[in-house]
N, C-alpha and C positions, 0 to 999 in steps of 0.2 A: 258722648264719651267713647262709644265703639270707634269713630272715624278718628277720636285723637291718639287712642292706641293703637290703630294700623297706624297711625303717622310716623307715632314713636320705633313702632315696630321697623317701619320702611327706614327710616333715619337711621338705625341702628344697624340694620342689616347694610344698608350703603356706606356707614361708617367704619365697617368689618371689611367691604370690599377697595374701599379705600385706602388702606394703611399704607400700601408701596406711595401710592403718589403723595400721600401725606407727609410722611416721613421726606420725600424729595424733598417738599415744599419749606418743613422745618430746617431739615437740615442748609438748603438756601438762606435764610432769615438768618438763623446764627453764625453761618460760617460767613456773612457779610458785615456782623458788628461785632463779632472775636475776628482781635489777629492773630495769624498763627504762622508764627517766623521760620518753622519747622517744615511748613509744606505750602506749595500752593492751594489756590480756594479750590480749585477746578479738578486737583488731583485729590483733594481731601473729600470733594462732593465722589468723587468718582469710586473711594476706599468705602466711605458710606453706602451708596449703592450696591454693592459687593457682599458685604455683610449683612444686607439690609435682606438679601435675595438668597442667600444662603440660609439666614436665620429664619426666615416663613419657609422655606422648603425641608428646613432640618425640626422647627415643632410643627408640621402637616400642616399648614394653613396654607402652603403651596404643594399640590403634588409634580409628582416627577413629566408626566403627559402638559403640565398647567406650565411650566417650567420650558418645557422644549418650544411651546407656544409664545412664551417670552420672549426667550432667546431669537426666534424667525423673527419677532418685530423689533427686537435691538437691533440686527442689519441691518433689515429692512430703513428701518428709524437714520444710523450711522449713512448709510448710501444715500439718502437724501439730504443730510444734513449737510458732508460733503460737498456735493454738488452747489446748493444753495449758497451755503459761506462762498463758496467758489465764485458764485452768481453774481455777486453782493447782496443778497437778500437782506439777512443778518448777519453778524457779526458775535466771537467771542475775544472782547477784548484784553480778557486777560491774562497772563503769563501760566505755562503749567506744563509737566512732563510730560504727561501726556496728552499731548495735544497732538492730533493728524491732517495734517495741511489746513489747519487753522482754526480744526475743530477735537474739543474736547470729546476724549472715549463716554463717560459722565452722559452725554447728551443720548446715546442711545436709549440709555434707560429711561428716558421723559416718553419713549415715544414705549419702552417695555411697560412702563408702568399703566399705559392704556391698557394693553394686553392683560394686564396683571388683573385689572378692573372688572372688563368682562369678563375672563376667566371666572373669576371671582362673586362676581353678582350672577351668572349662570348657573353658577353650584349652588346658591346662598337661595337663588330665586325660585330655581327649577323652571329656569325657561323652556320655554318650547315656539320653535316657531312654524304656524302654519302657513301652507300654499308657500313653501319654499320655490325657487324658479331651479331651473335645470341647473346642474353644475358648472356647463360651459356657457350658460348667461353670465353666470356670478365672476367665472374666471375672466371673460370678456370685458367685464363691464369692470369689472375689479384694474385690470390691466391697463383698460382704456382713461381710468382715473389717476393711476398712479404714473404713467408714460405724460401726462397731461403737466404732472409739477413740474415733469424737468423739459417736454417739447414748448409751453405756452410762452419760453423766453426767445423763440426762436419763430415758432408757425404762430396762429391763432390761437389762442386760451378758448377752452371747449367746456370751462367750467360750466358757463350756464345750460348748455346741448346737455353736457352730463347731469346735472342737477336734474332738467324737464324729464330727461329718460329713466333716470329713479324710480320721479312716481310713476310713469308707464309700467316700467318693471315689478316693482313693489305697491302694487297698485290693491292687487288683492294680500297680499302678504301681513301679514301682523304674528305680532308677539303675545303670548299670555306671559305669567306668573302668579306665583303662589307664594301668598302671607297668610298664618297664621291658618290652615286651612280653606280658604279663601283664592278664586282664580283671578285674574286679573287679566281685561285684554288691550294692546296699542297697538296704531299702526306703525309700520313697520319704518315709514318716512320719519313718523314723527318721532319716536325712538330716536334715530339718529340725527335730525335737531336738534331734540333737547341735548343730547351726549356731547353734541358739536359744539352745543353753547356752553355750556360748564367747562368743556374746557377751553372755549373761550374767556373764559373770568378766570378760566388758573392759570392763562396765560399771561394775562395783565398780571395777576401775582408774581407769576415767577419771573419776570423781563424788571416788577418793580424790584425783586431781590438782587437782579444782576444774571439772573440764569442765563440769557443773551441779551442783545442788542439790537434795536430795528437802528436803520438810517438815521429815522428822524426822533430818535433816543441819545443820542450821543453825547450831546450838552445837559442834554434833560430829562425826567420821565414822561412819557404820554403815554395815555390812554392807547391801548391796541385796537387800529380802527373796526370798527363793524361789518367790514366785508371779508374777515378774514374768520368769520363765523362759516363762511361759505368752503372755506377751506377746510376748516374743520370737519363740517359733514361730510364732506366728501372724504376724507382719511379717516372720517370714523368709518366710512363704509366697506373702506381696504378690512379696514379690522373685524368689522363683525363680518366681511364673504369669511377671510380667513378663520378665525374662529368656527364660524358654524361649520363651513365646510366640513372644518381636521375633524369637528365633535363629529360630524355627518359619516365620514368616513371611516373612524374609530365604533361608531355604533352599529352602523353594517359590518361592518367587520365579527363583531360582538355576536352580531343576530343569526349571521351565516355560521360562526363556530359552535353558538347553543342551539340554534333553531333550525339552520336549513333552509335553503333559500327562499321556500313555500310562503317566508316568514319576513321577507326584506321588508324595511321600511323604502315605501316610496321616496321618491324626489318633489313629488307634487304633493304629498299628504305633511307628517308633520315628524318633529323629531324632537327627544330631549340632549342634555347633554349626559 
């Protein structure tokens, strides 16, 4: 009975940190079996978005600091997407005003609404992460994964180099939280596994609604293959350096204005948000 009410508990709490990508995912499903001769799909997903990010930040389910954290990974998100359509990676084949050399504005927020997630389940959770690694690991190693989407069409793919070096780095590292009174602790790898996979399964979702198009989509729907789970982890790791980071740096910040530097929180010890 206790373990199904932390489940219930955990479910609900992730169901709370859920609602930006959820909402995407609805709004995709409907806006592909309503027509709507007034707008396109792409510019009408993108006005949903909009409002969607306005209205959690105007009833505080978003705060103002949670929000600027969004906003870095809409670029962020936008500049890769870019490039990619540019690549032929994928593809958005449908018509829309706004659309930017061949990608809809809309798409940034798939990659905000990650952002919006951890945000979100950090507040909900009271994470805390121990044996964080120094800053300029995370920046390094953060850099050296993201430089890797848009160099491996060109040099070597360093995916797997970067993948082994994770766990070196994150080797000691893990996560706690807290349900119900209750700590909880993972490691810090596996965290972003599982993150990478989920959204692995939202992607098959959102590619079967139309959200984009792989190559070998175009006739058909298929299954999104299994190595792009690999990709995943690795962008979820872009997002959690950058989240803990900002939090990392917003909290010292905190500690030096109430407490005095006597009082900093380490880089090797542990942090909340």
């Amino acid at each position: 009975m206790f373990f199904l009410r932390q489940l219930l508990s955990f479910s609900y709490q992730q169901a709370l940190s859920c609602i930006f990508p959820a909402l995407i995912f609805l709004t995709l499903a409907v806006s592909k079996e309503i027509e709507m001769p007034w707008i396109h799909r792409y510019d009408f997903i993108l006005l949903v978005c909009i409002v969607v990010q306005f209205g959690m930040l105007y009833t505080g389910m978003e705060t103002k600091d949670e929000l600027k954290v969004v906003m870095v990974f809409h670029l962020i998100g936008l500049l890769l997407e870019l490039y990619k359509v540019h690549m032929g990676s994928w593809a958005y084949p449908e018509e829309a005003w706004t659309k930017v050399l061949g990608v809809p504005l809309y798409s940034g927020f798939m990659y905000a609404s990650v952002a919006s997630y951890l945000c979100q389940a950090w507040r909900r959770f009271h994470l805390r992460i121990c044996h964080w690694p120094r800053w300029m690991v995370n920046v390094l190693l953060g850099a050296a994964i993201y430089l890797n989407f848009f160099t491996h069409h060109y040099l070597y793919d360093f995916r797997w180099v970067l993948t082994a070096l994770i766990f070196v780095v994150y080797f000691k590292t893990y996560v706690t939280y807290h349900l119900n009174g209750i700590t909880y602790r993972m490691p810090m790898a596996l965290s972003y596994l599982l993150i990478g996979f989920f959204i692995w399964v939202a992607e098959n979702i959102a590619t079967f609604f139309g959200a984009w198009q792989y190559p070998d989509q175009q006739k058909t729907w298929n299954w999104v293959g299994v190595e792009k789970i690999s990709s995943w982890f690795l962008l979820v790791i872009i997002s959690v350096i950058i989240v803990a980071q900002l939090k990392h740096i917003k909290e010292s910040l905190t500690n030096k204005s109430l407490e005095g530097p006597e009082n900093q929180v380490s880089e090797k010890t542990t942090f909340y948000s």
